[in-house]
VMD Tcl script that builds the backbone (N, CA, C; Angstrom):
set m [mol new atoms 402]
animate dup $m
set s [atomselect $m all]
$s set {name element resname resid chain x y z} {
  {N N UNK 1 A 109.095 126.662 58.157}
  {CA C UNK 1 A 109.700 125.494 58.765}
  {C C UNK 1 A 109.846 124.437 57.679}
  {N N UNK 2 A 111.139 124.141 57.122}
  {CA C UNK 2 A 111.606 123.567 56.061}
  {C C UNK 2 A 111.057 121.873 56.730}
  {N N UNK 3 A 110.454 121.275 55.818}
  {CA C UNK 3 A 110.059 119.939 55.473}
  {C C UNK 3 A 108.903 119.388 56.329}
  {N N UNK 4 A 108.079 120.748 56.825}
  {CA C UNK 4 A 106.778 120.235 57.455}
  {C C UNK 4 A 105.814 120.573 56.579}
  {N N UNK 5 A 104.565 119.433 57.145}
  {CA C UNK 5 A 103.489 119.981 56.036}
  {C C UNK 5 A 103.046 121.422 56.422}
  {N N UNK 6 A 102.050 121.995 55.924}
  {CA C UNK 6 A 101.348 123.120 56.597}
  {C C UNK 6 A 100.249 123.032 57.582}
  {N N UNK 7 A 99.880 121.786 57.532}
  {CA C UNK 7 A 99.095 121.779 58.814}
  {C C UNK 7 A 100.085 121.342 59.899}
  {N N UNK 8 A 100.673 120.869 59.791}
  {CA C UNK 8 A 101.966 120.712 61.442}
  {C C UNK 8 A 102.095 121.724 61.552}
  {N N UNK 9 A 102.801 122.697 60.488}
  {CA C UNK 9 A 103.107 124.627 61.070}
  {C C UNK 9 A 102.170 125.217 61.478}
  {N N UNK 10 A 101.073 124.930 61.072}
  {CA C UNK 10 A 100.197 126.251 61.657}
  {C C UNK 10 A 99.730 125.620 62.662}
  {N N UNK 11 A 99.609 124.042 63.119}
  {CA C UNK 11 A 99.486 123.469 64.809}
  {C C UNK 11 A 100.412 124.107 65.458}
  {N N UNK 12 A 101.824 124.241 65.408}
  {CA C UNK 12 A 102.833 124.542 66.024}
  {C C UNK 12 A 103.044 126.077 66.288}
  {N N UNK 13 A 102.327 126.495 65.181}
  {CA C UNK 13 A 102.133 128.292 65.670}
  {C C UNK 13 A 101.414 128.691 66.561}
  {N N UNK 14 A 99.974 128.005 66.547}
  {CA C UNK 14 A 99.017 127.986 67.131}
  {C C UNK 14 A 99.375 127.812 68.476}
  {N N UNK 15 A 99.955 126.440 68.883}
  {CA C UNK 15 A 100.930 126.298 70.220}
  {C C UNK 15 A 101.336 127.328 70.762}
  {N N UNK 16 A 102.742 127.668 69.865}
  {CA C UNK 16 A 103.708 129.150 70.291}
  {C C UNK 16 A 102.782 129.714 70.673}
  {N N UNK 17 A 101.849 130.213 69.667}
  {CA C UNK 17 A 101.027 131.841 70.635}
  {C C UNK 17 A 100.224 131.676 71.829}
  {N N UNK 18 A 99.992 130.314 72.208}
  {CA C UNK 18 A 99.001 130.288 73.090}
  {C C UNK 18 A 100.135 129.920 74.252}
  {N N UNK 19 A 101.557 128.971 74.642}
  {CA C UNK 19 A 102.433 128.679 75.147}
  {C C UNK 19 A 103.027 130.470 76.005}
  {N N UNK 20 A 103.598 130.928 74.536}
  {CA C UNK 20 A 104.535 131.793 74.832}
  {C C UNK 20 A 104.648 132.624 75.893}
  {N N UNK 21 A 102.825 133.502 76.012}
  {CA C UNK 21 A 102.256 134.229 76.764}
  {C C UNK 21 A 102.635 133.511 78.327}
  {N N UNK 22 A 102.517 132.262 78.283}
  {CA C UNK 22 A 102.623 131.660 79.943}
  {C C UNK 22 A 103.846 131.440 80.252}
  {N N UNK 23 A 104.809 130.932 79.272}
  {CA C UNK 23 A 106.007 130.945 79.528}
  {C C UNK 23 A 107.142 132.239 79.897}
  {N N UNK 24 A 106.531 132.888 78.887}
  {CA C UNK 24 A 107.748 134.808 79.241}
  {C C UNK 24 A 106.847 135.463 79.998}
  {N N UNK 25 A 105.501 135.808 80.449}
  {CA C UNK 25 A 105.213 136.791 81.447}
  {C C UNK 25 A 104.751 136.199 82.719}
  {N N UNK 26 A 104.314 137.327 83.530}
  {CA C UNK 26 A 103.768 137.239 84.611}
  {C C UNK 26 A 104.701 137.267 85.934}
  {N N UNK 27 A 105.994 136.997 85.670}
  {CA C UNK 27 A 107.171 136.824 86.885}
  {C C UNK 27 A 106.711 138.591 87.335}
  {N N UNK 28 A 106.949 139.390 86.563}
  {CA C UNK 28 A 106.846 140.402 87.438}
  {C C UNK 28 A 105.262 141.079 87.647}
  {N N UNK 29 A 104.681 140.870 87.383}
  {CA C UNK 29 A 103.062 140.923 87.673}
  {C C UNK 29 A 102.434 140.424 88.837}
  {N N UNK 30 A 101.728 140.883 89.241}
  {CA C UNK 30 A 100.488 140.553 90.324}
  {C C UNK 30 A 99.936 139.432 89.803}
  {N N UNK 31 A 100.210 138.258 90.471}
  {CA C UNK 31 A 99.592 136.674 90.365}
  {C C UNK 31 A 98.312 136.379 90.852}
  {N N UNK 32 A 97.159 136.272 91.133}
  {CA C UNK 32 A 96.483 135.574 91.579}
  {C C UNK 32 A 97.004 134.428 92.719}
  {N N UNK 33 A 96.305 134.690 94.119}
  {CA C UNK 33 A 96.848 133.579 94.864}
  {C C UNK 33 A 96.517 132.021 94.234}
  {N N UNK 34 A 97.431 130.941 94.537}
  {CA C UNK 34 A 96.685 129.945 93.831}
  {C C UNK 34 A 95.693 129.148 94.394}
  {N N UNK 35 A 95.075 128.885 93.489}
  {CA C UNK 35 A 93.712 128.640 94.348}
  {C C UNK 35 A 93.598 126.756 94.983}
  {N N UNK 36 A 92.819 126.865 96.425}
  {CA C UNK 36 A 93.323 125.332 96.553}
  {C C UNK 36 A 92.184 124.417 95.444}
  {N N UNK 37 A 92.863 123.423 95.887}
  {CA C UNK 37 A 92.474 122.321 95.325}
  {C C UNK 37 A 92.443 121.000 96.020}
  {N N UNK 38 A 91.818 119.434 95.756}
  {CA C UNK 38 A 92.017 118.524 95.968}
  {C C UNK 38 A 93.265 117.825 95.412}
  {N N UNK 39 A 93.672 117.312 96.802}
  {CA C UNK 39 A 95.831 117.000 96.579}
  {C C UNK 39 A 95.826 115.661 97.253}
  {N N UNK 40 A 97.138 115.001 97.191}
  {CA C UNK 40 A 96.881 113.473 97.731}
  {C C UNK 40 A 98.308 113.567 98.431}
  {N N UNK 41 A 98.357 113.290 99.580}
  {CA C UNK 41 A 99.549 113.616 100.425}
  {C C UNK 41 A 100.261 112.139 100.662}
  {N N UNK 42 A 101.402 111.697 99.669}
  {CA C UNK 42 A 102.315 110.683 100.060}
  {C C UNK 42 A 101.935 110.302 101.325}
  {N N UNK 43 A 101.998 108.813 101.116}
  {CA C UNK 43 A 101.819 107.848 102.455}
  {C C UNK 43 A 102.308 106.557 102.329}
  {N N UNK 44 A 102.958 105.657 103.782}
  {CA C UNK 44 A 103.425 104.867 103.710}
  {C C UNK 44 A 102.426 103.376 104.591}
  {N N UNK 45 A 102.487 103.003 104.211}
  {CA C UNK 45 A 101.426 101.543 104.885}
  {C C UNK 45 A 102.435 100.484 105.247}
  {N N UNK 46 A 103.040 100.309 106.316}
  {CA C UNK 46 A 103.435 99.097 106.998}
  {C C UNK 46 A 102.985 98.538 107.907}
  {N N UNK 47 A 103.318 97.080 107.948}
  {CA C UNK 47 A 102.128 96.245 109.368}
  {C C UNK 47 A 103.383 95.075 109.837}
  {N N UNK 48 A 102.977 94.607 111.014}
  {CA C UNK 48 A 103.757 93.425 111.893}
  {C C UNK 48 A 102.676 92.351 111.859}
  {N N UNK 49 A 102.719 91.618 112.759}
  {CA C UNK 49 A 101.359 90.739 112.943}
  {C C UNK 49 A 100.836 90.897 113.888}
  {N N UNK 50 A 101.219 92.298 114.332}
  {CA C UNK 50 A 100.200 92.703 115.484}
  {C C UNK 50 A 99.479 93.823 115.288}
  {N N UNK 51 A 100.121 94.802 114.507}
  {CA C UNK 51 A 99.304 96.154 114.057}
  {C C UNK 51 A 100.036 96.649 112.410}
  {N N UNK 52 A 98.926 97.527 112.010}
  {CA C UNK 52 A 99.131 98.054 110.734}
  {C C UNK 52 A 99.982 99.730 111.295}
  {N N UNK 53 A 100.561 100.320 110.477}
  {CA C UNK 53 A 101.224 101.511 110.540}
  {C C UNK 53 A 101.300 101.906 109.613}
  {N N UNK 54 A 99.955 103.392 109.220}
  {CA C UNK 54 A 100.210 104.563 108.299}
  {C C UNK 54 A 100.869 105.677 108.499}
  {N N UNK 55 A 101.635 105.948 107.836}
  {CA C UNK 55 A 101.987 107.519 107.582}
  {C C UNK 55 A 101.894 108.398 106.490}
  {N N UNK 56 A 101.414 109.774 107.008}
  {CA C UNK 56 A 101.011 110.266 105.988}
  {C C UNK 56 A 101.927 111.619 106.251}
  {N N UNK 57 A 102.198 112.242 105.100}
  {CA C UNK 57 A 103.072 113.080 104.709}
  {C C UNK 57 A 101.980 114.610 104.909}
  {N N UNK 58 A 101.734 115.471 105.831}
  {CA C UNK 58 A 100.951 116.667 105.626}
  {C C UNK 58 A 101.467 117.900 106.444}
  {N N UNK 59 A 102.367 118.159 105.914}
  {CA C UNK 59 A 102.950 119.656 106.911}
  {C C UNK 59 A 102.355 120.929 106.697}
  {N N UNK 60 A 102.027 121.800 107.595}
  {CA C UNK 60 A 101.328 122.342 107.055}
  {C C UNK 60 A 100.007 122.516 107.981}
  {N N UNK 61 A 99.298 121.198 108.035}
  {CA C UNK 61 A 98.037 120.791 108.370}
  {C C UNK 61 A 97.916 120.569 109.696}
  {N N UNK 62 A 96.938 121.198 110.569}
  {CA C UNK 62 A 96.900 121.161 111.754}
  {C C UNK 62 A 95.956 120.122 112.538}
  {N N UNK 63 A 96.550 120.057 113.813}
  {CA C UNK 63 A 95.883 118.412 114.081}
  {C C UNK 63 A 94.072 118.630 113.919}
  {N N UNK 64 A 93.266 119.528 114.147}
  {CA C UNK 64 A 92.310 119.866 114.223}
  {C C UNK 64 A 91.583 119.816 112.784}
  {N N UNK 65 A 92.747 119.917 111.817}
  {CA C UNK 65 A 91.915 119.783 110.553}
  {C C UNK 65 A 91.877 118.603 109.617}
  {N N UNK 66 A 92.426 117.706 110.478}
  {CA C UNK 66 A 92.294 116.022 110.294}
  {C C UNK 66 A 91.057 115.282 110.984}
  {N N UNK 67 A 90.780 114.429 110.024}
  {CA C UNK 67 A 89.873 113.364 110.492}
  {C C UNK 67 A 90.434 111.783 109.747}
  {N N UNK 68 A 90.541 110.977 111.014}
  {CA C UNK 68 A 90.816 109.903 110.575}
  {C C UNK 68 A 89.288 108.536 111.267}
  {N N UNK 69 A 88.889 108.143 110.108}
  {CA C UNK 69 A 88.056 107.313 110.326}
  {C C UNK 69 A 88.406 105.852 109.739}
  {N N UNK 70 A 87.786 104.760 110.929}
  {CA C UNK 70 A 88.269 103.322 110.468}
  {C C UNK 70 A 87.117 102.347 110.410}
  {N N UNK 71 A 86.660 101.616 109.246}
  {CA C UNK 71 A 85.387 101.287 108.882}
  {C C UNK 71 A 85.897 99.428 108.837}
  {N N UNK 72 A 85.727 98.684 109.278}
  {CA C UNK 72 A 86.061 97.265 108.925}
  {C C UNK 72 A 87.671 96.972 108.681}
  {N N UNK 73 A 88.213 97.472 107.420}
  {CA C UNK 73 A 89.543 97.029 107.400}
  {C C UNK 73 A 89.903 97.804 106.341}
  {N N UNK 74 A 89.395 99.376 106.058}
  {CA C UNK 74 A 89.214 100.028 105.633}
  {C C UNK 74 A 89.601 101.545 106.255}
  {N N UNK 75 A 91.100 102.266 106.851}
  {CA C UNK 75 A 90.974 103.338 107.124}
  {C C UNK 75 A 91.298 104.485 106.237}
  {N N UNK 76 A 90.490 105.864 106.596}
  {CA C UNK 76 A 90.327 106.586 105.941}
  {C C UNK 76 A 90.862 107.871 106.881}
  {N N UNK 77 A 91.708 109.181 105.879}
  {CA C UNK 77 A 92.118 110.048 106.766}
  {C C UNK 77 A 91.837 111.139 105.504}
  {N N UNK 78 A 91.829 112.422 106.127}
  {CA C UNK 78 A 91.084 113.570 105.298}
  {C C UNK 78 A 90.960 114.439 106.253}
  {N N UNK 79 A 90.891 115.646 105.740}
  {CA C UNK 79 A 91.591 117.127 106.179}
  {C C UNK 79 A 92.025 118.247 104.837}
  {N N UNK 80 A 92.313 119.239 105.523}
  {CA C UNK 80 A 92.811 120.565 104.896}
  {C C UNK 80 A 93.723 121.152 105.335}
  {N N UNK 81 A 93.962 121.914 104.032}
  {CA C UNK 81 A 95.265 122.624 104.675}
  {C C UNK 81 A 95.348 123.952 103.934}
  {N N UNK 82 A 94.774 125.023 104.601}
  {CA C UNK 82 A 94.770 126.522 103.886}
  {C C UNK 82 A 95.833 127.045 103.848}
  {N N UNK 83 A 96.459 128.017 102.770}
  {CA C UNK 83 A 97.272 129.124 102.643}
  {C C UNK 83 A 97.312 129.729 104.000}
  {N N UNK 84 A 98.427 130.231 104.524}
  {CA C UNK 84 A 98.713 131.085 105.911}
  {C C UNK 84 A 97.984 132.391 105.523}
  {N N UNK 85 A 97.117 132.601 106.445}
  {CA C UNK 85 A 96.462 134.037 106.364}
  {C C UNK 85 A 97.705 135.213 105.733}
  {N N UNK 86 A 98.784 135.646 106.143}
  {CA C UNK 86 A 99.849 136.024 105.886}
  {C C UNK 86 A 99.985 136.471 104.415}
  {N N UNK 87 A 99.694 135.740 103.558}
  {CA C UNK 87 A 100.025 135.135 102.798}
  {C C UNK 87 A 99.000 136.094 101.308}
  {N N UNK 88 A 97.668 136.465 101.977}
  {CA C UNK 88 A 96.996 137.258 101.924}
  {C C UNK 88 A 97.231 138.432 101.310}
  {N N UNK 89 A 98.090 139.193 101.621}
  {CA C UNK 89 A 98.962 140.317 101.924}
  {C C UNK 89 A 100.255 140.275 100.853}
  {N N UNK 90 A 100.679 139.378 100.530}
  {CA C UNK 90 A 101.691 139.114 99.228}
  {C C UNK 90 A 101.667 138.781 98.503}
  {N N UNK 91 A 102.253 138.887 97.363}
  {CA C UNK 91 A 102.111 138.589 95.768}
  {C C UNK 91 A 103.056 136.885 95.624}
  {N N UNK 92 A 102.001 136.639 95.173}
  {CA C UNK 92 A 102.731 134.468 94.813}
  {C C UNK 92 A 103.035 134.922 93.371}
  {N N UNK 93 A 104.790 134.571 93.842}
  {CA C UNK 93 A 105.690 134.468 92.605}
  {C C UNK 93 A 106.099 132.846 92.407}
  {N N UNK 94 A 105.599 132.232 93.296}
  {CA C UNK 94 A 105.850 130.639 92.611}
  {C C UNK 94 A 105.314 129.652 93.759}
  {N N UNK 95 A 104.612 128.867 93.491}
  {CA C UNK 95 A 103.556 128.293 95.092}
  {C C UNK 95 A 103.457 126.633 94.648}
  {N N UNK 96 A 104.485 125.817 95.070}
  {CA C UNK 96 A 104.525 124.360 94.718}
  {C C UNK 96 A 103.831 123.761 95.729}
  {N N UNK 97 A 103.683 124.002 97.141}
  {CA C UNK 97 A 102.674 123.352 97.975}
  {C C UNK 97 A 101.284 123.257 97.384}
  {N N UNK 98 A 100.821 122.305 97.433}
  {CA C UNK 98 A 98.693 121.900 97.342}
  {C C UNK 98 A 98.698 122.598 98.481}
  {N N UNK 99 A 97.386 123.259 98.508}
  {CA C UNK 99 A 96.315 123.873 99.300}
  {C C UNK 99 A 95.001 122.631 98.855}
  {N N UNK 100 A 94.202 123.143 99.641}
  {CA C UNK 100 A 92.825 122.529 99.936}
  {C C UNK 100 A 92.459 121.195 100.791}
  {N N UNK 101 A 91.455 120.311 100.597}
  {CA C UNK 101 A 91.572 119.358 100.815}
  {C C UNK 101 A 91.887 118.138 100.549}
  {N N UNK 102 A 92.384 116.880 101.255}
  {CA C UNK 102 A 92.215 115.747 100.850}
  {C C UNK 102 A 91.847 114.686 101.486}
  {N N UNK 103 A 92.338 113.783 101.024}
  {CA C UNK 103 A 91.353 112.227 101.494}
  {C C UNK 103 A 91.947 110.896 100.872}
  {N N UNK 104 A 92.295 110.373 101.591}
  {CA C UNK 104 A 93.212 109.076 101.320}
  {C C UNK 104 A 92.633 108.063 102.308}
  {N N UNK 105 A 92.171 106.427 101.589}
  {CA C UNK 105 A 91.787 105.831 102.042}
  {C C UNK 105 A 92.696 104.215 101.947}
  {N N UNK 106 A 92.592 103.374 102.994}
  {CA C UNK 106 A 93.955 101.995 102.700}
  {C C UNK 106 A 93.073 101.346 103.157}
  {N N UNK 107 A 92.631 99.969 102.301}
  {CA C UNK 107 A 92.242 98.550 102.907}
  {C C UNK 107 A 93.187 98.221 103.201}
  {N N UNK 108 A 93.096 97.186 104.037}
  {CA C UNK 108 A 93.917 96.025 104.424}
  {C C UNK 108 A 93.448 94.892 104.732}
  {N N UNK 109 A 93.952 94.112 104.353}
  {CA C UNK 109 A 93.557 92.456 103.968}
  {C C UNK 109 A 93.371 91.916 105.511}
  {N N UNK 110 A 93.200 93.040 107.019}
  {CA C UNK 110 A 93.075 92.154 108.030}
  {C C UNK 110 A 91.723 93.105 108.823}
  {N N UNK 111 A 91.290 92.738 109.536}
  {CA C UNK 111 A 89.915 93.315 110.636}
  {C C UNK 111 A 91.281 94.654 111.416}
  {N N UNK 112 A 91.064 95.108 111.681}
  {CA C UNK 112 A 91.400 96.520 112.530}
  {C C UNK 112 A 90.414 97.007 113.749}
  {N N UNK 113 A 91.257 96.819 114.663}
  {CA C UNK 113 A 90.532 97.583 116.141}
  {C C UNK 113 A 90.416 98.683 116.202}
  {N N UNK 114 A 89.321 99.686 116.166}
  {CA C UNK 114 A 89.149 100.358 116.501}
  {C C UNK 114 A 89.613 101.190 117.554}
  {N N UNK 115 A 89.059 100.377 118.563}
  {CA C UNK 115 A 89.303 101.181 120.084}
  {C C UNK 115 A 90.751 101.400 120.104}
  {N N UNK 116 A 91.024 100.848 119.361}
  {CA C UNK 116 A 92.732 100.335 119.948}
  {C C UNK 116 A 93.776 101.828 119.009}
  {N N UNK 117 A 93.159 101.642 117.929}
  {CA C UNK 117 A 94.005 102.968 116.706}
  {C C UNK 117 A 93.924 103.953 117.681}
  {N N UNK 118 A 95.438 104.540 117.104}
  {CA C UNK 118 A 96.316 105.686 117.838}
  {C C UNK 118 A 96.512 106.671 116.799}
  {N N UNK 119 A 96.138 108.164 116.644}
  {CA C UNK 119 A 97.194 109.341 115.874}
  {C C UNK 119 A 98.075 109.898 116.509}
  {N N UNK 120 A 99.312 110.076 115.629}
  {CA C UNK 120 A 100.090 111.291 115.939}
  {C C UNK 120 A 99.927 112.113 115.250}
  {N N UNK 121 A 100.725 113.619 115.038}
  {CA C UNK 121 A 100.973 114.360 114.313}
  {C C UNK 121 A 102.299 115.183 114.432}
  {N N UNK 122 A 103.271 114.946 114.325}
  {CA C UNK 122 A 104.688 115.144 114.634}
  {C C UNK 122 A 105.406 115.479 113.519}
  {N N UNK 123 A 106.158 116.976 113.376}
  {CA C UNK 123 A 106.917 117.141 112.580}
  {C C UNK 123 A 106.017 116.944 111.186}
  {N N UNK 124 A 104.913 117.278 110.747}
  {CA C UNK 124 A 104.139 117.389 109.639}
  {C C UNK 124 A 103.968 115.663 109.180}
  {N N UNK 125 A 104.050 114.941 110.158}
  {CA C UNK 125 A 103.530 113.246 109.292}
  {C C UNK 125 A 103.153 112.653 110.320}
  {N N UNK 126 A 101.803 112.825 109.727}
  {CA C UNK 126 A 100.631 112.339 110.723}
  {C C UNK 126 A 101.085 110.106 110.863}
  {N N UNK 127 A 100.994 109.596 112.019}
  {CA C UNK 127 A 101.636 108.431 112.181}
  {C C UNK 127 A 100.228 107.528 112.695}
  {N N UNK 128 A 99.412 106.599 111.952}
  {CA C UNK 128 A 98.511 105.961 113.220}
  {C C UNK 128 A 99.080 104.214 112.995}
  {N N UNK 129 A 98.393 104.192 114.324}
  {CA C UNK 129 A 98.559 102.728 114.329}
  {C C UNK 129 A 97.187 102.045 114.786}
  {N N UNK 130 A 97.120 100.768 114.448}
  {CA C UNK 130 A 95.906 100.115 114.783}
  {C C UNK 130 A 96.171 98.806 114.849}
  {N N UNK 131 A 95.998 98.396 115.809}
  {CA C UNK 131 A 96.127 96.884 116.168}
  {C C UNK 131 A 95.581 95.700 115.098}
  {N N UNK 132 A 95.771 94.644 114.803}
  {CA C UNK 132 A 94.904 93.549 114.202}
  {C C UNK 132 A 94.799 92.894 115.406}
  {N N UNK 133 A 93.085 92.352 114.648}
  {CA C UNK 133 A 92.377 91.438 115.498}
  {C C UNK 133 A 93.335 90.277 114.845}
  {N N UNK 134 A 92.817 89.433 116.549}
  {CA C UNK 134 A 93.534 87.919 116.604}
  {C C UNK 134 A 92.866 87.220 116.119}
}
mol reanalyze $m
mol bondsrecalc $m
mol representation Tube
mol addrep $m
């Protein structure tokens, strides 16, 4: 490689051989399923002056494997979301969904009612609402 030193080339070789292997094989090979992990599922936080409104982005995830907890002015939501049993049974040639669990937590600058917070889970985006105290 005309006008590098020799330690840049042999970094850059070093690269190639360790790169190359991940880049050209494995498409036709037996993959390893991918394994889950901790993931953070897009969410949106809007409020009126009567209640706050989260949404959280989790398709996939079934209402049973959510927990949403609300501590002062502080709510917190967390859950999982496993690979389809199915899934088991076939070779992963390319897997962009997170698996595993997560956990996403939003202050808000006001007191939050308890009794009062509502979930949905519709169309994979979980929706709550929670009143502010007066």
């Amino acid at each position: 490689m005309r006008g590098m030193s020799l330690e840049t080339t042999q970094a850059l070789e070093l690269l190639r051989r360790r790169l190359y292997p991940l880049l050209e094989g494995n498409l036709g090979e037996r993959q390893a399923a991918p394994r889950e992990r901790l993931w953070t599922p897009p969410a949106e936080v809007r409020f009126t002056d009567k209640e706050v409104v989260l949404s959280l982005e989790i398709p996939g995830v079934p209402r049973e494997a959510v927990e949403v907890n609300l501590q002062g002015t502080t709510l917190t939501v967390a859950g999982t979301r496993h690979r389809p049993a199915e899934d088991d049974e076939r070779q992963v040639h390319q897997a962009e969904r997170p698996m595993g669990d997560f956990s996403r937590s939003f202050t808000v600058p006001w007191a939050l009612e308890a009794e009062s917070t509502a979930a949905k889970l519709e169309n994979g985006v979980l929706t709550i609402r929670a009143k502010r105290v007066a």
